[in-house]
C-alpha positions as CSV (number, residue, x, y, z in Angstrom):
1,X,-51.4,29.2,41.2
2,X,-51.7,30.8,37.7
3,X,-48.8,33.3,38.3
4,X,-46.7,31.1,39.7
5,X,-47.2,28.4,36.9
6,X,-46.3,31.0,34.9
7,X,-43.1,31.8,36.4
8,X,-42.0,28.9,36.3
9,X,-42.8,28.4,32.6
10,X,-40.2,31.8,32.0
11,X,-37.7,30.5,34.2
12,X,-37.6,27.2,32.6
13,X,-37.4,28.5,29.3
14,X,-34.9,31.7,30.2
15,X,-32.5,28.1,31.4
16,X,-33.3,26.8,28.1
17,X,-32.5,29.3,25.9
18,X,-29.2,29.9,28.2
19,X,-28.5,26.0,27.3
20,X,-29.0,26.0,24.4
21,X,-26.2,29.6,23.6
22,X,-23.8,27.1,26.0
23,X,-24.4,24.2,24.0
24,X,-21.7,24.2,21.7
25,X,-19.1,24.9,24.7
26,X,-20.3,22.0,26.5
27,X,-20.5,19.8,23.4
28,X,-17.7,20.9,21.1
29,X,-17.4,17.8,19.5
30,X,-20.9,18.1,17.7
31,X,-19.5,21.3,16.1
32,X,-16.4,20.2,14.8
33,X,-14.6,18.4,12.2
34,X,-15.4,15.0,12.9
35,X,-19.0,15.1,12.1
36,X,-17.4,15.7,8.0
37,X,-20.6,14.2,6.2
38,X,-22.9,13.9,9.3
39,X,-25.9,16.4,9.4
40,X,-25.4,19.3,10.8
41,X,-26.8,20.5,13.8
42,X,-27.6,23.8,12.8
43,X,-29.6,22.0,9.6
44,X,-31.8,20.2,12.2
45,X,-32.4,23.2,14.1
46,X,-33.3,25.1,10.9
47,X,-35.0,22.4,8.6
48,X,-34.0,23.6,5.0
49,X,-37.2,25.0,3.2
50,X,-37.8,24.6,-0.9
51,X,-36.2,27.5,-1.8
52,X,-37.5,27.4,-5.4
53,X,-40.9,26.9,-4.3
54,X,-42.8,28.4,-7.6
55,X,-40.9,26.0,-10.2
56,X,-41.5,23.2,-7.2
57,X,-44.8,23.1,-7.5
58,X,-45.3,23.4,-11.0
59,X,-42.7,20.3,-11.7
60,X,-45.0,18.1,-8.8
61,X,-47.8,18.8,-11.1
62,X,-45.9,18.0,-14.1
63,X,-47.5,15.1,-16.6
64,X,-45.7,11.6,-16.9
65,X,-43.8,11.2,-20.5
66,X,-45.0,8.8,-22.2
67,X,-42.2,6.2,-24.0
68,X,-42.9,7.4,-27.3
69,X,-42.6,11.3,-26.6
70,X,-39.4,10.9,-25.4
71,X,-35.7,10.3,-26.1
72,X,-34.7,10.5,-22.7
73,X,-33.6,6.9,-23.0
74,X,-32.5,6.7,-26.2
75,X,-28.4,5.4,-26.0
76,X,-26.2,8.1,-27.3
77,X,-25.7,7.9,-31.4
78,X,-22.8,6.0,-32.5
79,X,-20.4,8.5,-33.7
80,X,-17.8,6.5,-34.9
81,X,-15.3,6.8,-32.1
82,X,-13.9,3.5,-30.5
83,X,-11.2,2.8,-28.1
84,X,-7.6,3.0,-29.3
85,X,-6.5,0.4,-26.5
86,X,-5.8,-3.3,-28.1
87,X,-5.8,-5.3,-25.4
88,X,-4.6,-8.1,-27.7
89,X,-1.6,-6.4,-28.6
90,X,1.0,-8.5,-26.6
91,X,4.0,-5.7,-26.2
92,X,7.0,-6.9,-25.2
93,X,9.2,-6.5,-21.4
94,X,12.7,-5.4,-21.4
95,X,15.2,-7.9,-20.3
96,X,16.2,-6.1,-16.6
97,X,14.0,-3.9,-14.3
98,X,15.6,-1.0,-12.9
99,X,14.5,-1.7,-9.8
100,X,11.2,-1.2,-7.5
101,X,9.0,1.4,-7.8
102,X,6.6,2.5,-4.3
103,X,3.9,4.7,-4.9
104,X,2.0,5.8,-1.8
105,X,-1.5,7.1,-2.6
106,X,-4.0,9.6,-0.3
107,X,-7.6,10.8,-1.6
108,X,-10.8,9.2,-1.9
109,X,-11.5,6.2,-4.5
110,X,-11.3,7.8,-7.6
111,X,-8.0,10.3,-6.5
112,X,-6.2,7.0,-5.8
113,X,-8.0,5.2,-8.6
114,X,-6.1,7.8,-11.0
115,X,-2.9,7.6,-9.1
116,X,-2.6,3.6,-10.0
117,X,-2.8,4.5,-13.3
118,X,-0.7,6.8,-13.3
119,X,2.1,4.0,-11.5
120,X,1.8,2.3,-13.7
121,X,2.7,4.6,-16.8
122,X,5.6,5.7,-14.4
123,X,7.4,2.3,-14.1
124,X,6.8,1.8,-17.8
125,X,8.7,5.0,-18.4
126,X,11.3,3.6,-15.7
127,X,11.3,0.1,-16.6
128,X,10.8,-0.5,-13.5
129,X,8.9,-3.1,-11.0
130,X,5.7,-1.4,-9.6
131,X,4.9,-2.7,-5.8
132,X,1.0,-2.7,-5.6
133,X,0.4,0.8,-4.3
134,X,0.1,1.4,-0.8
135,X,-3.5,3.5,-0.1
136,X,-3.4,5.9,2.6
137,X,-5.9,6.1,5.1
138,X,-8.3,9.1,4.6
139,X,-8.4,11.0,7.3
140,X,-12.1,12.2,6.3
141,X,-13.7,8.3,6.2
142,X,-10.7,6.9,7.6
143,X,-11.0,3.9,6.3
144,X,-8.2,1.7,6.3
145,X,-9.6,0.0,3.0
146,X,-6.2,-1.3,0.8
147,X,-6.0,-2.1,-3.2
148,X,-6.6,-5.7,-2.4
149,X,-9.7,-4.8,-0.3
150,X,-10.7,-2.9,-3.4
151,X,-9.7,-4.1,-6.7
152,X,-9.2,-7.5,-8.0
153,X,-5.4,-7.4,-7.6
154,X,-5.0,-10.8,-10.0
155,X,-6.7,-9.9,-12.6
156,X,-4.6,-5.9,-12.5
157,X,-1.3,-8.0,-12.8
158,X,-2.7,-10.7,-15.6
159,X,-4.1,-7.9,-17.7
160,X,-0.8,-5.6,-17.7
161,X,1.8,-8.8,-17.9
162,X,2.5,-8.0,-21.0
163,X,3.3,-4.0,-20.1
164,X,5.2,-3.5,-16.8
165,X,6.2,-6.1,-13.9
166,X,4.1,-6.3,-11.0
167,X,4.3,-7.6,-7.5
168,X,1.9,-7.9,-4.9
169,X,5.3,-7.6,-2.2
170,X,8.5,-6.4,-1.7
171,X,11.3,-9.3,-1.6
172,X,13.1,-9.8,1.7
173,X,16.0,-7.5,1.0
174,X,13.6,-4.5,0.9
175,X,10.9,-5.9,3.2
176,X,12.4,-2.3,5.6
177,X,10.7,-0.2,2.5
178,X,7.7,1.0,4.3
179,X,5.2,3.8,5.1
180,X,6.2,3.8,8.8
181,X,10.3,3.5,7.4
182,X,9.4,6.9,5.3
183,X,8.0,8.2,8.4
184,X,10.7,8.6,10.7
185,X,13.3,10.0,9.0
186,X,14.8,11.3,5.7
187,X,15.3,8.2,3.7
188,X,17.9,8.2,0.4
189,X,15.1,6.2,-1.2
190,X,12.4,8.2,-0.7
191,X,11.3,11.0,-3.3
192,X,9.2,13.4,-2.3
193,X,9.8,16.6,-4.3
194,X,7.7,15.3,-7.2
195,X,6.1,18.1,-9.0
196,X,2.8,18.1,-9.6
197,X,2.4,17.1,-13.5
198,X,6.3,16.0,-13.8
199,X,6.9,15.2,-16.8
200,X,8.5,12.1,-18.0
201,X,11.5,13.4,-18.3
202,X,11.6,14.5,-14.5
203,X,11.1,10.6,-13.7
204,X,14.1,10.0,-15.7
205,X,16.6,12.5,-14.3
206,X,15.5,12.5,-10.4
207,X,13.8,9.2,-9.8
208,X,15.9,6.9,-12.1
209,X,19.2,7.6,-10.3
210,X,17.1,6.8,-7.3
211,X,16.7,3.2,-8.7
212,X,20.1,2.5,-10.1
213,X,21.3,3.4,-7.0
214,X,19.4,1.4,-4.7
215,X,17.0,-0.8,-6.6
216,X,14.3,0.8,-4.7
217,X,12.1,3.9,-4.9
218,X,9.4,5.4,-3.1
219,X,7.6,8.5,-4.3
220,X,5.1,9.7,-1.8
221,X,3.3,12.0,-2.2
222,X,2.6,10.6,-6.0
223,X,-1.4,12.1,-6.5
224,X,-1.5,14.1,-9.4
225,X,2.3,13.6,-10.2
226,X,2.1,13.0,-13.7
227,X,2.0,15.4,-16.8
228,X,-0.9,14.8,-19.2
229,X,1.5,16.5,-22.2
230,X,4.0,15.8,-23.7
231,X,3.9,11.4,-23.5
232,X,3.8,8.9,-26.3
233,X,0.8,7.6,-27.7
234,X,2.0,3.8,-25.8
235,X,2.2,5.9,-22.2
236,X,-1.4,7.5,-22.5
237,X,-2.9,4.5,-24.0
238,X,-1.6,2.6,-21.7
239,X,-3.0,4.8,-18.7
240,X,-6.4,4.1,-20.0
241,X,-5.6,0.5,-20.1
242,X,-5.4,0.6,-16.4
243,X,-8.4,2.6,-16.0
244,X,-10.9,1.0,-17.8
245,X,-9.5,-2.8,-18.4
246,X,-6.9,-3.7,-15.6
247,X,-9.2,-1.8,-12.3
248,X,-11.9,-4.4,-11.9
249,X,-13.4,-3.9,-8.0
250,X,-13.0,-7.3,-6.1
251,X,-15.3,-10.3,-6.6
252,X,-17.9,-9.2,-3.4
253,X,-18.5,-5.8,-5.1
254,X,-19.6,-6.7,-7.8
255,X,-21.9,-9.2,-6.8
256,X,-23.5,-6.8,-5.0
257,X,-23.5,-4.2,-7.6
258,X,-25.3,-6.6,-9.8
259,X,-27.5,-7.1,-7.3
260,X,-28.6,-3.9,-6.6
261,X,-28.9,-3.4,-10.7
262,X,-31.2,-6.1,-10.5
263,X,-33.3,-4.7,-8.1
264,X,-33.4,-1.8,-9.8
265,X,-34.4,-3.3,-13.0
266,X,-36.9,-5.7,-11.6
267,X,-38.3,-4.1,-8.7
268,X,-39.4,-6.6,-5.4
269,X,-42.7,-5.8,-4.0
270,X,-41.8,-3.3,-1.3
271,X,-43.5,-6.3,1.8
272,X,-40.6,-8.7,0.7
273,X,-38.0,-5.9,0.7
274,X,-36.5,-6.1,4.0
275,X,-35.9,-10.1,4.3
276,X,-32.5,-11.3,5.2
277,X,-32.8,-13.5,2.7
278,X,-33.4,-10.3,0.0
279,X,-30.3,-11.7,-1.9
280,X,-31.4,-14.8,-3.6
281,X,-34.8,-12.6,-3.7
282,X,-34.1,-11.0,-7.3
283,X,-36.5,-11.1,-9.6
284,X,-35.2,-13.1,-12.8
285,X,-37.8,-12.0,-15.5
286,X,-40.2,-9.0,-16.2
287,X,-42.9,-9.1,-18.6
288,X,-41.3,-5.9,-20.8
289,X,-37.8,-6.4,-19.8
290,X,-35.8,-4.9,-17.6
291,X,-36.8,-1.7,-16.3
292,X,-34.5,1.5,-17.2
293,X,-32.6,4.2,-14.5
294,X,-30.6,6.8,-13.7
295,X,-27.9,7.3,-11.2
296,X,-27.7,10.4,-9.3
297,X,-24.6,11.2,-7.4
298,X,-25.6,13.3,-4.6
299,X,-21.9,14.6,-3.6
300,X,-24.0,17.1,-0.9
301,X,-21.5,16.5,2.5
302,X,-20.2,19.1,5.0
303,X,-16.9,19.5,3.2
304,X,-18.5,20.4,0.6
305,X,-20.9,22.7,1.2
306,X,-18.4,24.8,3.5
307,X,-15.9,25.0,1.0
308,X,-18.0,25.9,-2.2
309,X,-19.2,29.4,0.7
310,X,-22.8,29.4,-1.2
311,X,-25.7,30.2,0.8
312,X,-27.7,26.8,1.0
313,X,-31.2,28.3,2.7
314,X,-30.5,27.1,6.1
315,X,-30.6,30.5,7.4
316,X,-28.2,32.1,9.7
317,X,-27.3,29.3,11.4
318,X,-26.2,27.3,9.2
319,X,-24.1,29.9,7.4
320,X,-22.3,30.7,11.1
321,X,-21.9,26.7,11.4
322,X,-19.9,26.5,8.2
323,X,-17.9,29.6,8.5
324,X,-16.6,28.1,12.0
325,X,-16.5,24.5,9.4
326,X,-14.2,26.8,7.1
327,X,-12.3,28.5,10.0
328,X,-11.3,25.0,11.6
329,X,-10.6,23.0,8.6
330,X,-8.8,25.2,6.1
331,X,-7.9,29.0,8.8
332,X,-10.6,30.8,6.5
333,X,-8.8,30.2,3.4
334,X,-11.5,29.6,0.9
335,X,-11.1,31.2,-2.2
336,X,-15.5,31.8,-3.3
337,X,-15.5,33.1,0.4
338,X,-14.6,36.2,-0.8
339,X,-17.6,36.6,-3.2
340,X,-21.1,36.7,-2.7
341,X,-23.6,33.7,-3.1
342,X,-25.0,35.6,-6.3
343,X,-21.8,35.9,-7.7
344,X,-20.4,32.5,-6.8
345,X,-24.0,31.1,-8.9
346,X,-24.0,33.1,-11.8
347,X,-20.6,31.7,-12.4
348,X,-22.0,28.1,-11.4
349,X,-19.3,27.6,-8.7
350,X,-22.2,26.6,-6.1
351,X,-23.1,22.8,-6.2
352,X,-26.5,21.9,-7.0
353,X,-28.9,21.3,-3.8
354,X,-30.7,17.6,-4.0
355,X,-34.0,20.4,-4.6
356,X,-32.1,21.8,-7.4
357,X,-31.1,18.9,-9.3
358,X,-34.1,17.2,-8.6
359,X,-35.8,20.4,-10.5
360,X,-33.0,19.8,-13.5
361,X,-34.2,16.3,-13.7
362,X,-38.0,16.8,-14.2
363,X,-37.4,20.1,-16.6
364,X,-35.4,17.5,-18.9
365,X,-38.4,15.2,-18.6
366,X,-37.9,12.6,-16.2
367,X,-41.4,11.8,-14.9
368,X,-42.0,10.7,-10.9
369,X,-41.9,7.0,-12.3
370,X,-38.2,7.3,-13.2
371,X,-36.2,4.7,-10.7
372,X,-33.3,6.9,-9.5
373,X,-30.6,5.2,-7.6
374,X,-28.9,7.7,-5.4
375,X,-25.3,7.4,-4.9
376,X,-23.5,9.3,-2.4
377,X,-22.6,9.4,1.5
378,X,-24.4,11.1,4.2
379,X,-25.9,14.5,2.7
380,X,-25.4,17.5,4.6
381,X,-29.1,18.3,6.6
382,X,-29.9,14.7,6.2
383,X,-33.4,13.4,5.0
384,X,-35.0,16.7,5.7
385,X,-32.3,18.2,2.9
386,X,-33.0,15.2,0.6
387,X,-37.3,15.2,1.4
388,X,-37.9,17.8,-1.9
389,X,-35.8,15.5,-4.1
390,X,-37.6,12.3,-2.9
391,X,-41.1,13.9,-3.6
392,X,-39.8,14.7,-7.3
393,X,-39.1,11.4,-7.7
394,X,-40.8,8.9,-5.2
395,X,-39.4,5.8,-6.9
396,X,-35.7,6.7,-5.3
397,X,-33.6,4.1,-4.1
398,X,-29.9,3.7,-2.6
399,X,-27.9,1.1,-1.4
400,X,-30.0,0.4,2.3
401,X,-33.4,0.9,0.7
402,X,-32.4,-2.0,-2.1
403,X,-30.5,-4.4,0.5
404,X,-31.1,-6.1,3.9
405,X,-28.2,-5.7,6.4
406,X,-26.6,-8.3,6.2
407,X,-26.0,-8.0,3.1
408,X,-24.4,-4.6,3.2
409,X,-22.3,-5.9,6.6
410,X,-18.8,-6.4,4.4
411,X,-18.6,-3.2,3.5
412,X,-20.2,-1.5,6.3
413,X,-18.1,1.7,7.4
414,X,-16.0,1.6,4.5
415,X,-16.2,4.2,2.2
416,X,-14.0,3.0,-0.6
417,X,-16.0,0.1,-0.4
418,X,-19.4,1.9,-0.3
419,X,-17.9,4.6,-3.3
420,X,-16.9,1.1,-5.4
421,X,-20.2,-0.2,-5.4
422,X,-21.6,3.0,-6.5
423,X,-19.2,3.3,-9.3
424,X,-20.3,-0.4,-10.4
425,X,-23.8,0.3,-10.6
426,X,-22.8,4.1,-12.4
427,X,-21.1,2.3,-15.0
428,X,-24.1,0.1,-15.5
429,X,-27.4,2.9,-15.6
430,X,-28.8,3.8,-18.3
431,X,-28.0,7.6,-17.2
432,X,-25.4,9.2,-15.1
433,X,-25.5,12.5,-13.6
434,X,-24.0,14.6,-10.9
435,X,-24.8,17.3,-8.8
436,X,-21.8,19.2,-9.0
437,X,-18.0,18.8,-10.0
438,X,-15.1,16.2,-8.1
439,X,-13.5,13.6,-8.8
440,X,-16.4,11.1,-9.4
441,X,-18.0,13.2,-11.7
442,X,-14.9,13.3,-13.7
443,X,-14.5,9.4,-13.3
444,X,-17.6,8.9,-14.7
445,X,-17.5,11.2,-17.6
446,X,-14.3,9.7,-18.2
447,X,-15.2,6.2,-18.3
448,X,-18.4,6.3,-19.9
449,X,-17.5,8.5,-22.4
450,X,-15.1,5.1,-23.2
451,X,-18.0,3.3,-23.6
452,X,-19.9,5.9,-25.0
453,X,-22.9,5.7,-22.6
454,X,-25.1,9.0,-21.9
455,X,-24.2,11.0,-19.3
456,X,-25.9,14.5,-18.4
457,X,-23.3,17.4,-17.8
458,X,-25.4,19.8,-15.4
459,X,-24.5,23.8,-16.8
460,X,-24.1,24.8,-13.7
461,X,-23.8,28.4,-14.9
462,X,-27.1,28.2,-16.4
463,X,-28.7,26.9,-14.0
464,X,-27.1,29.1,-11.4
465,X,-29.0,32.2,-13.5
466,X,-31.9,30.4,-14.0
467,X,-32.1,29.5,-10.2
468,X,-31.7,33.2,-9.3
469,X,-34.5,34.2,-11.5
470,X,-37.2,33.9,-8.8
471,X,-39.8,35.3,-11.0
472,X,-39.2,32.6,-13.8
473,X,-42.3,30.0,-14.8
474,X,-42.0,26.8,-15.3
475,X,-42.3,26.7,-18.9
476,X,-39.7,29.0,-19.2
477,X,-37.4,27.1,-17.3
478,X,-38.0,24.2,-18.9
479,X,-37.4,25.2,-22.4
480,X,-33.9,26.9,-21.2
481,X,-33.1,23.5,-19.3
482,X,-33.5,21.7,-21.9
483,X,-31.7,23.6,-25.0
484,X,-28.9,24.2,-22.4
485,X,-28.2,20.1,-22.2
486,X,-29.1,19.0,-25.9
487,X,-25.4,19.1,-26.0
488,X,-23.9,17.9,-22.5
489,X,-25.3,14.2,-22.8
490,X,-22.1,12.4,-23.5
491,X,-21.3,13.7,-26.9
492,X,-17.6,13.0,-27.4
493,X,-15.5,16.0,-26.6
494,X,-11.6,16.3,-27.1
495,X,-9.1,16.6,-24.6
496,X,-7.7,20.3,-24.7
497,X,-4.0,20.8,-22.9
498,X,-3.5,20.5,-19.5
499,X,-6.8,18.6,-19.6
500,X,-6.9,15.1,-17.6
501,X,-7.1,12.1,-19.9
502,X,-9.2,10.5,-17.4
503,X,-12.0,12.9,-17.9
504,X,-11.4,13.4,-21.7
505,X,-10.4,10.0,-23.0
506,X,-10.2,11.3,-26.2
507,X,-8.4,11.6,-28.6
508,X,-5.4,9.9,-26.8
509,X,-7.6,6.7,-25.9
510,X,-10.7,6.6,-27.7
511,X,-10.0,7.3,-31.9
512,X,-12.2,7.8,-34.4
513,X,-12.6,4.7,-36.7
């Protein structure tokens, strides 16, 4: 009986391990694209282990700061600089538009967000009628999500009356100017062979013809298509007029987003936290005021993390599952893949693991009573990825834990919607920092620098050494965290050439009084 229990166990598990070598045949779809920001398998197979375990334990053990020892919260010093935009400067609209200007606009949130503005600077140059901009559907979230979903599409056309002419629709003579018309065939109204940074000029010799022509153009693709070089003083100012005072998200998002401030600021007891009623729950007073946090974006998805080619510690298969990740998405055409994880780090090209940043954020001081609100999508190896982080700072929230539902039902699914609500409640922390570079880490640089609020750079070349240094103490680490981010807090830093004025506001938008 014994023997032949025990041949059974072996056969069972010899049709097992034969299962599970077959499994991605049988299941492809589990190991391809579609999954972008889902957790791998591979990461559930091979939980990801603290891989700075020394400094790990040393910052659990760390003391809580006490208010008075610290200037972690202390606003950034005013250094004089204030926006250049006067929003009560009434400018003046030529007599005639040149006609209608289409701009159709891929990317997520903050790619498109940029592309708006940079519409509108284009019709200015034009003098031209801008259509509200047609947003493409992403094919990573594919969300379907359009400006008027989005932004508050009144308030965009009040606030720039004065600057371009705006419609929210074609008239009826043009109502064939569409995304499927553009589709089909070559079009004489289309312009597609935008460069990438055209300058102004280029607008007027290839797309103004377009217009004079027809009365219609439609530049697709548009993302990026703008020079930052080169324009007036009225053009760039009036790009960061559309950034920071004309994009205001729609009505819904920012109720929410004040809600989940709120929450954040005046904590629920953790029984009532889940009512359907969690809304009208808020808490409206708190003995010493409202309480102070940071946001974290945690941009941590599959795309990510196969494109950057660093090792992540999920062992060898996880490095197989996003070399196949690479191979299907992109043919193997990643540029880091052809250097090695140390190399990629010490030149702090590998984003920073929710155990690494978690490990900047205590060596800068932040204590395991700092509210962190955590803003990003699905992170790549899920909760067991995130678990590290969590146990740094206990007191982490995100946009489920903080809501019921229902409450979250509108926006469900959509991840412009979802990203807008995080960019609220960004521009309303105390402290903004990211985990690596993209396009909301350069949003939010950009647009708090406008307001000069503090927002924490991560060296990711330092830290890519320091990480590396598996011998270093905790002391030691600390003291080169912290001299390497005295000056990456928000400081004001000018725009060099090429640079985007949406990450470096200044000096084109933001002067020095």
């Amino acid at each position: 009986m014994v023997m032949g229990l025990g041949y059974h166990s072996n056969r069972v598990g010899a049709v097992a391990g034969v299962f599970v070598l077959l499994f991605p045949v049988f299941l492809p779809g589990l190991f391809s694209p579609l999954g972008h920001a889902s957790p791998s398998t591979f990461s559930e197979w091979n939980t990801p282990k603290p891989r700075h375990l020394r400094l790990l334990k040393s910052a659990l053990q760390r003391q809580s700061s006490k208010p008075d020892q610290s200037d972690l919260w202390a606003p950034l010093a005013d250094e004089g600089w204030r926006p250049c935009v006067d929003s009560s400067k009434a400018s003046s609209l030529p007599g005639k538009s040149e006609g209608y200007i289409q701009v159709f606009l891929d990317g997520g949130l903050n790619q498109q967000r940029m592309g708006i503005c940079d519409a509108v600077a284009v019709a200015k140059i034009l003098n031209a009628t801008l259509v509200i901009p047609h947003l493409e559907i992403n094919p990573v979230w594919k969300d379907s999500s359009s400006f008027i979903d989005i932004f508050d599409v009144d308030h965009f056309i009040d606030v720039l009356k004065n600057d371009i002419s705006i419609v929210k629709e074609l008239p009826a003579e043009f109502s064939w100017s569409t995304r499927e018309y553009y589709a089909t065939a070559i079009r004489a109204t289309r312009v597609k062979t935008a460069p990438v940074h055209a300058s102004a000029n280029w607008y007027l010799d290839n797309v103004l013809p377009v217009l004079q022509s027809y009365g219609i153009a439609a530049i697709a693709p548009f993302s990026h298509r703008l020079a930052f070089e080169n324009l007036s003083d009225e053009i760039q100012r009036l790009r960061c007029k559309v950034n920071f005072q004309a994009l205001t998200f729609v009505p819904h998002i920012r109720v929410l987003g004040d809600t989940l401030i709120n929450r954040l600021q005046y904590p629920l007891n953790k029984k009532e936290s889940k009512e359907d009623n969690y809304l009208s729950m808020t808490t409206d007073a708190n003995e010493q005021g409202p309480l102070k946090f940071v946001v974290l974006h945690l941009r941590f998805d599959k795309d990510m993390a196969a494109h950057s080619a660093c090792d992540f510690g999920g062992g060898k298969a996880e490095k197989l599952a996003l070399a196949k990740y690479r191979q299907v998405l992109w043919q193997g055409r990643v540029l880091n893949s052809q250097f090695t994880d140390e190399e990629l780090r010490s030149q702090g090209r590998c984003p920073l693991t929710p155990e690494e940043i978690g490990l900047l954020l205590a060596a800068l001081g932040f204590d395991n009573n700092t509210r962190l609100y955590l803003a990003s999508h699905k992170v790549y190896g899920g909760e067991a990825r995130i678990s590290t982080l969590r146990s740094l700072f206990p007191l982490m929230e995100d946009k489920k834990s903080l809501t019921s539902g229902n409450e979250l039902a509108q926006i469900k699914g959509k991840a412009s919607l979802l990203a807008a609500v995080d960019y609220y409640v960004s521009m309303h922390s105390d402290i903004f920092i990211s985990a690596s570079p993209g396009n909301m880490h350069n949003a939010m640089v950009g647009h708090r620098t406008y307001g000069n609020l503090k927002t924490i750079r991560p060296n990711m070349a330092l830290l890519g050494q320091l990480f590396m240094n598996k011998s270093i103490i905790w002391s030691d680490f600390q003291q080169a965290t912290v001299e390497g981010h005295k000056n990456r807090q928000g400081q004001i830093r000018l725009r060099k050439p090429k640079q985007s004025i949406y990450t470096y506001p200044a000096p084109d938008c933001v002067c020095h009084a």
